[in-house]
N, C-alpha and C positions, 0 to 999 in steps of 0.2 A: 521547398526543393530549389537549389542553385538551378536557376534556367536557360543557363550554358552549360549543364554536366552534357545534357542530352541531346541540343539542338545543334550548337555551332553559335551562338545568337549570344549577343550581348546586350545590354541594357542603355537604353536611351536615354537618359533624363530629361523630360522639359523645364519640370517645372515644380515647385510645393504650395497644394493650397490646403486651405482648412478643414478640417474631416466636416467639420459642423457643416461647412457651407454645401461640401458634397452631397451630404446625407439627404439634403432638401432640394438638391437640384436636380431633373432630369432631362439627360444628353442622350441625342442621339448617337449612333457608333460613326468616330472619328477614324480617316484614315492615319496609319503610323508611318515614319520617315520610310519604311521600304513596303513594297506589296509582298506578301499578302498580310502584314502583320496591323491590328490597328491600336488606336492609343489604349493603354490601360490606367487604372487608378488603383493605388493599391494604398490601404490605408493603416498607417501607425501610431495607430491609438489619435492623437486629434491633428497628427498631420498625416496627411492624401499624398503620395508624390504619383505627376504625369508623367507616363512613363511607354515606353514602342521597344520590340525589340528589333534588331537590326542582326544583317548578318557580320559573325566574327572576321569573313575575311574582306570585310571592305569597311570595318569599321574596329578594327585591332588599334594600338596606338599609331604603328609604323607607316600600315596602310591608311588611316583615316589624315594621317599625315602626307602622301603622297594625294589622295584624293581633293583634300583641299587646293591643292594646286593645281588644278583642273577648273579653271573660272567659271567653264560651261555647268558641271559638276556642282559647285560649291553655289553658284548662284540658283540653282535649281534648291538645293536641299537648304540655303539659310532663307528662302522664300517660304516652305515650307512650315520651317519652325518660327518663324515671325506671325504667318500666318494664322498659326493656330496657339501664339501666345495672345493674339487680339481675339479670337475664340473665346478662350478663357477666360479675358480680362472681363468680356460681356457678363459673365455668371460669375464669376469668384474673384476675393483677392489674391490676388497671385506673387507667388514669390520667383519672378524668371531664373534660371538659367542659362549663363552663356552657353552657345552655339557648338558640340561637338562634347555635349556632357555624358562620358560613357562610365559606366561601370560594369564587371566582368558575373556579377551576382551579388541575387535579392540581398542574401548575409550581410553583404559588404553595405549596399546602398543603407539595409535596414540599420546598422553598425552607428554609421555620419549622420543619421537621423537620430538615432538614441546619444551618439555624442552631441549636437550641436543641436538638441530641440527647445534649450530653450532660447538660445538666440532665434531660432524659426519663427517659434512662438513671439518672440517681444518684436518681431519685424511685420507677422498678420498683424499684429495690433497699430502700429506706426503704417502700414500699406492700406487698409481697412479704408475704403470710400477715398480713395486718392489717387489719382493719374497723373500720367508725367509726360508733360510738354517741354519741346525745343525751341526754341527762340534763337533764328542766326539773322544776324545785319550785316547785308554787302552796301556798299561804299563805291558808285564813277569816281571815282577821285577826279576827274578833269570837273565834271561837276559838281563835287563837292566844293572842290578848291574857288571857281569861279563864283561860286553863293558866297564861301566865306570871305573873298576880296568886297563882295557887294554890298557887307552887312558887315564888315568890320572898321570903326571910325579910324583906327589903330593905320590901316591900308592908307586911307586918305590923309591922313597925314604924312606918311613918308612919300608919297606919289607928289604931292607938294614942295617939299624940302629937294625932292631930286630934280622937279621941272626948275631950280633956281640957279643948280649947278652949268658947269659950263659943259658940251655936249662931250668931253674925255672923260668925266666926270661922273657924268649918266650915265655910262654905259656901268663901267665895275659896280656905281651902286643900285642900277635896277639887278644887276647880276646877283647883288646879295639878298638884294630886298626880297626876289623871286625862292631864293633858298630857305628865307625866314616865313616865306608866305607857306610853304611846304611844310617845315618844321611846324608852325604854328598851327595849320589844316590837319593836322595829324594828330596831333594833341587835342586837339577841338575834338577830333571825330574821335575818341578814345573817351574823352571824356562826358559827350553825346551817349555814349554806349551806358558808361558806369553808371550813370546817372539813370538812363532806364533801366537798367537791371536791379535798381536801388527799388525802382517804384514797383519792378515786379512783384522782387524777392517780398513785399507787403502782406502780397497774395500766398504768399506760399510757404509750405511749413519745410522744405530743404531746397539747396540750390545748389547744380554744379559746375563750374567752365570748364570747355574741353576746350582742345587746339583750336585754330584755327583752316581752315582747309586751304588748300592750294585751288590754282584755278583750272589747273590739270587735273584735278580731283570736280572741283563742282562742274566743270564746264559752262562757267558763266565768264565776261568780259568782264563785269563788278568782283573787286577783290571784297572777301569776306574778313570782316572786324571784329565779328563777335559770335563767339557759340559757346551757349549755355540752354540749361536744363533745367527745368522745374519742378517740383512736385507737389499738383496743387490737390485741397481737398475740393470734392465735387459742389461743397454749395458756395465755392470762392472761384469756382470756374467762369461765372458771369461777369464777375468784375476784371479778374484776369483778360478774357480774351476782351473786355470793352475795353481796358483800357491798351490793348493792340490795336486795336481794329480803328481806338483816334487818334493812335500815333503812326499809322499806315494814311489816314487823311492828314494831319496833320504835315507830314515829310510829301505829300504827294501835291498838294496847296503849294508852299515854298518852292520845292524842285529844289530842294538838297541836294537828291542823286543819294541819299539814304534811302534802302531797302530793309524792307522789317517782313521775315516771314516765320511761319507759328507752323508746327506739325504737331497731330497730336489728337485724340489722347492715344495713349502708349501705356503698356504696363511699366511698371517702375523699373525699368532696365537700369539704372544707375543708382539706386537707392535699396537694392536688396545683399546687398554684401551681408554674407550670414556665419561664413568662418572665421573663430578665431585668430585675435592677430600672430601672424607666423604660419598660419594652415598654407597649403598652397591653392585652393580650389576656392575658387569664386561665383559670385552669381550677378548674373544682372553687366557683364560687362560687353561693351561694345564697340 
């Protein structure tokens, strides 16, 4: 039975995990995105999808769109469903769902399941004992730049050649020298980055870069140089975060002004894309 004909109520989606895994697992009752409703699990054939139902007038396309817009709002409800995709990640593989996945009835969800189960299927197998860690590196630049004048022979050489000049001289080329020391600081710290994300990607069976964030976004002084995504299996977790954790002493020894921070583990939010290319519906996006 469609379970909008009768209530008003549409359908939440969190999440798809393995019927197998359900079948063995026992949950206590989870609360669902609205009160009084809480999570369900409704299962098709060997995929489960998590699933709440919500009400239709605050969660229709139109309204669910004006709701988002409401920071107080939306940061309450994507706390929610974050939270209780790390719920899940504890007990099953989990195939997430971006944030504000609705559909109007069972039909329809059950419909995208029988089209697209076997990409579901061949994504539990590739998700199966694997979590997914962030890795972002911020950058003082005032002291990055200052370690790299301190450790670059390349510096003391032109600092040389300019004390030889006559003092009209020194000026235009410490001017230039100062703009090469930047260009070059920059490229160093670029290629700082590649270079550890070489060593990560070892550990891990996918990898992905996202933007870079603004500082109006992280609200740090240190601009951010690097953010990517891992997806590591769990008996490569050791090695992974060891070799963070000597590359966080390592930068903190020197006083680079390199910063290495690791969140994590996380369900595979960037690694469960399960539509067809050309669908418009996604998972796992953030």
């Amino acid at each position: 039975m469609d379970v909008s004909a009768k209530t008003n109520t549409l359908l939440y989606l969190y999440a798809f995990i393995p019927s197998n895994e359900y079948e063995r697992t026992e949950l206590e009752s989870l609360e669902g995105m609205e009160a009084p409703y809480e999570v369900e699990f409704w299962s098709f054939q060997e995929i489960t999808a998590v699933v709440t139902r919500v009400p239709e007038k605050d969660y229709s396309e139109a309204n669910l769109q004006n709701n988002v817009e409401n920071l107080q709002w939306l940061q309450k409800k994507a706390y929610h469903h974050h939270n209780l995709m790390n719920q899940l990640h504890t007990h099953f593989t989990v195939l997430p769902l971006k944030f504000g996945t609705i559909h109007e009835t069972k039909s329809r969800l059950e419909k995208i399941v029988e089209d697209q189960e076997k990409n579901i299927l061949s994504l539990f197998d590739r998700l199966k004992n694997k979590e997914e860690w962030n890795v972002k590196i911020y950058a003082d630049k005032d002291q990055f730049v200052s370690s790299f004048m301190e450790s670059n022979p390349e510096v003391t050489k032109k600092k040389e050649k300019i004390d030889q000049l006559s003092p009209g001289k020194q000026f235009f080329e410490k001017k230039k020298m100062n703009q090469w020391i930047n260009e070059e600081a920059e490229e160093n710290m670029t290629t700082l980055c590649k270079e550890f994300h070489k060593k990560l990607k070892q550990y891990s069976v996918g990898t992905k870069l996202k933007k870079n964030w603004e500082k109006k976004v992280t609200g740090r002084k240190e601009e951010m140089c690097w953010n990517s995504v891992y997806l590591v299996d769990k008996d490569n977790k050791g090695a992974f975060l060891d070799l963070l954790k000597s590359k966080k002493e390592e930068v903190e020894n020197k006083k680079t002004g390199m910063i290495y921070e690791v969140t994590g583990p996380w369900p595979a939010y960037h690694f469960s894309q399960f539509m067809d290319r050309g669908e418009s519906h996604a998972a796992g996006e953030s």
